[in-house]
Structures are given as structure tokens and as C-alpha cells.
N, C-alpha and C positions, 0 to 999 in steps of 0.2 A: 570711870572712877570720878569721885568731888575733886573740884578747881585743882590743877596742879600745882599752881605758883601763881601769885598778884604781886606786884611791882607798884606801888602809887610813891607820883614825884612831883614837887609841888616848887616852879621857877618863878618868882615874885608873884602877878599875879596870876598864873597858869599853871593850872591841874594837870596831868595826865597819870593815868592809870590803864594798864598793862595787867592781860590777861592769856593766864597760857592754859590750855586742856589737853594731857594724856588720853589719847583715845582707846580705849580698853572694851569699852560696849559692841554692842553689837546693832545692826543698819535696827532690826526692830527695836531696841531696846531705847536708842538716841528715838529715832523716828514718833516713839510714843509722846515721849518728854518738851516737843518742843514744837512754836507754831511756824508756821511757812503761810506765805501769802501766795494769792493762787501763781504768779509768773515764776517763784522759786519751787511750787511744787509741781511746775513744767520740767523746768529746768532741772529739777533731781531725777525726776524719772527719766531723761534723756541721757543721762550718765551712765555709760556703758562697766564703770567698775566701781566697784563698793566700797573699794578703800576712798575714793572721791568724793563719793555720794556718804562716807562717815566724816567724812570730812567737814562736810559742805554743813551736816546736820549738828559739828561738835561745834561749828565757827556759830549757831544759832546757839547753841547752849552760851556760850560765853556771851553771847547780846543779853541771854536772858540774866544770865548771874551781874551783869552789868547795871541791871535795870530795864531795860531795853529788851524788844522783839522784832523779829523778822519783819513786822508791820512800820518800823520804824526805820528800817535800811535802802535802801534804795541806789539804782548802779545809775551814774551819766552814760552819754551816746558814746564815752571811750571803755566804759567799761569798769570806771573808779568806784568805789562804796562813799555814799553818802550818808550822814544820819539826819532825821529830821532835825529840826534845833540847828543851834550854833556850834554843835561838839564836832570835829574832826575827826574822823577813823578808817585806819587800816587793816587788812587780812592778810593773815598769810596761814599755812599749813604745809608741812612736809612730813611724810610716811606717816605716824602714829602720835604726830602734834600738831598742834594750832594752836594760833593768837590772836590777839586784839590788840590793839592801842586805842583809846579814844581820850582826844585831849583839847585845851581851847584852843593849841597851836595848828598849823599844819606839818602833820607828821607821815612817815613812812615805816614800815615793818614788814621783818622776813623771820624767817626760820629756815635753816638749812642742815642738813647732816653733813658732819667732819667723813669723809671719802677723798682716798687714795685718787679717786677717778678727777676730779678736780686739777691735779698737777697736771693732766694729760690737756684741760685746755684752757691755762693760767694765760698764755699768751692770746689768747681770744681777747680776755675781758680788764687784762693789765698791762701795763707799759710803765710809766713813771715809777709805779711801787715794785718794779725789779731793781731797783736804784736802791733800797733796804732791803729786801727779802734776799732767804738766804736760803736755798734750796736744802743744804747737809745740816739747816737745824731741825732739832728736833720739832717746833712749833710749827715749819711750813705750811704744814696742810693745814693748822689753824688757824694763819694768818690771812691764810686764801680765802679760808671762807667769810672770814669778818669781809674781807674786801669785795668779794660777790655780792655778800647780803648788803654790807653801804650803799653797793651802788643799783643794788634791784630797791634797794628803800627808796634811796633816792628819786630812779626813775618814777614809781608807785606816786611821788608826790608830785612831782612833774608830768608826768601822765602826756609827755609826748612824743609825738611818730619821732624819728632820725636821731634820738640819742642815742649814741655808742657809748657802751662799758669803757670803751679800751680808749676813746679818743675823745670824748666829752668828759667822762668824769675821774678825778685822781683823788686817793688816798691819802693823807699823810702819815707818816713813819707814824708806829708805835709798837706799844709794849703789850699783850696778852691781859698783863697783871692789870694796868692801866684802866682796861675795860671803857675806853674811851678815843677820839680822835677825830679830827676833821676831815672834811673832804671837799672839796670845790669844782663846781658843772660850769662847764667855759661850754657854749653853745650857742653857734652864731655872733651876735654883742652881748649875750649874758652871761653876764658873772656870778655865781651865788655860792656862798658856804654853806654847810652844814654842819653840824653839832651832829656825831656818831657817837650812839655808845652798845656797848655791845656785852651779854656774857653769854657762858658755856652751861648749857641744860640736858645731861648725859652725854652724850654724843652729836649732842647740835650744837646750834651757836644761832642765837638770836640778835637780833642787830637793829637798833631802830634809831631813826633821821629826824631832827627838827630843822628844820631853817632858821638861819638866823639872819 
């Protein structure tokens, strides 16, 4: 299907624009539509399921609706997306979505789906934020996953070995409606905040990190 949602926000003087794709096509249909450079058209063919490998080709679509191609992207030795230029950008995908962020900040982005299975390992990846969350409300499971994606955003922009969910980075209280909140990575002698902001896209929940 065409673009599902664009988000462009604009903080004194820094851009970012936010790009999300319904995956509805099919592996031949994306696969025609868009270029891969030869070490991404290794790396798709090694992908053993297709829901990945439409993945991998929707997250090329939204480079190109960007302005931007495959030729333009590029991973570091940890594994981060770079773009050529000064722009910053993130990937994420989960079941039948993907996004983008590309912005002059350094940013992070997730996508997750709202599931029941989540409460089962909240204590994995939370601690502080059991101090507000309230198991018998109704919003729980929504709250979980804001808090997940925070802190996988988070990581994404940090991009290092030994940070723990549950012990490095904490939440601050909020409200759903809000669609925003901070979060702050204590690791080692570092201190750092974030600017979370997050909203609900069917049955997902998008969530994306600047540093400030």
C-alpha cells in the first residue's frame, strides 16, 4: 500500500521527519520497486522468512519515499544505520509495520505491538516505573509498551554492549493521552536524558528518542 503515515517536526533549528509503511505487498511486488546495494542483496537473500525479508525491502521503500536509496544507507561495526550526509536515522519494523526517523538530531525508533505477552516479562525490563504502573488499569499493557520502545529507542541511539533495560534506563511517570515523557540512561558515570514521545498506530505503539 502508499505511505501510511508521515509525522514532520520541526525543534528550532532541527528537522525530523518520521515515516511509517503498512506492509501489504508482496516479497515480488516490494522486491521490483526498490534498489539494494550488492551487501543488502546478500543479506536478504540469507533471510530465512519473508515476513523479514518484506520487511527489510518496506524499510527501502520508505528511504526511497524519503528521497534517499539503499545506496545512501550504510551499517557501523555495531550494526547502527547510518546515512550519508549529516541526517541521523533510525529503523525499526514489527509484524506488518515499519518506520523511519531521519532527522539533524540523534534519534532513536521502535514500533511494537500492544500484547498481552509483555505483562509476562515487565519485570525483565522495568523496575522504577512499577512505582506508577498499575497492573488492574485498563491502559497497562499500553503503558508497557511505551516503556519497552523508550528504552529499545534509547539503546538504538547508544548503541552499546552492557546496557540493561531494567537497570540503566528509567521511565518517567505519564499519561497515554500525554503522548510524551522522559527517560534518563545512568550507565557507568553517565548521565543522559531523553525527550520520549510516543503514539498508538492500530494496535502498535510507536515511540521515538531524542537526546537532549
Amino acid at each position: 500500500m502508499p505511505l501510511f503515515k508521515t509525522i514532520n517536526l520541526s525543534q528550532t533549528v532541527a528537522t525530523t521527519q518520521i515515516l511509517v509503511w503498512k506492509v501489504t505487498e508482496s516479497y515480488a511486488e516490494l522486491f521490483e520497486q526498490v534498489i539494494l546495494n550488492e551487501n543488502n542483496r546478500i543479506r536478504l537473500n540469507g533471510m530465512r522468512s519473508e515476513i523479514h525479508q518484506r520487511a527489510f525491502l518496506s524499510v527501502r521503500k520508505l528511504l526511497q519515499e524519503a528521497g534517499y536509496t539503499d545506496l545512501d544507507l550504510y551499517y557501523d561495526e555495531f550494526g547502527k544505520p547510518h546515512l550519508q550526509g549529516k541526517k541521523h536515522i533510525s529503523i525499526t519494523h514489527s509484524h506488518n509495520f515499519s518506520a523511519i526517523i531521519i532527522s539533524d538530531e540523534i534519534v532513536g525508533i521502535d514500533i511494537e505491538m500492544q500484547r498481552e505477552k509483555i505483562t509476562r516479562i515487565a519485570d525483565k525490563f522495568c523496575d522504577s516505573e512499577f512505582q506508577f504502573l498499575d497492573i488492574s488499569c485498563e491502559d497497562y499493557i499500553r503503558k508497557l509498551t511505551v516503556i519497552w520502545g523508550a528504552k529499545e529507542a534509547i539503546f538504538k541511539i547508544r548503541n552499546e554492549k552492557g546496557i540493561s533495560f531494567k537497570d540503566h534506563i528509567s521511565v518517567d511517570n505519564f499519561r497515554i493521552s500525554a503522548k510524551q515523557t522522559i527517560a534518563t540512561l545512568h550507565s557507568d558515570n553517565l548521565v543522559k536524558d531523553f525527550k520520549i514521545h510516543f503514539e498508538e498506530i492500530e494496535d502498535f505503539t510507536l515511540v521515538y528518542a531524542f537526546e537532549k
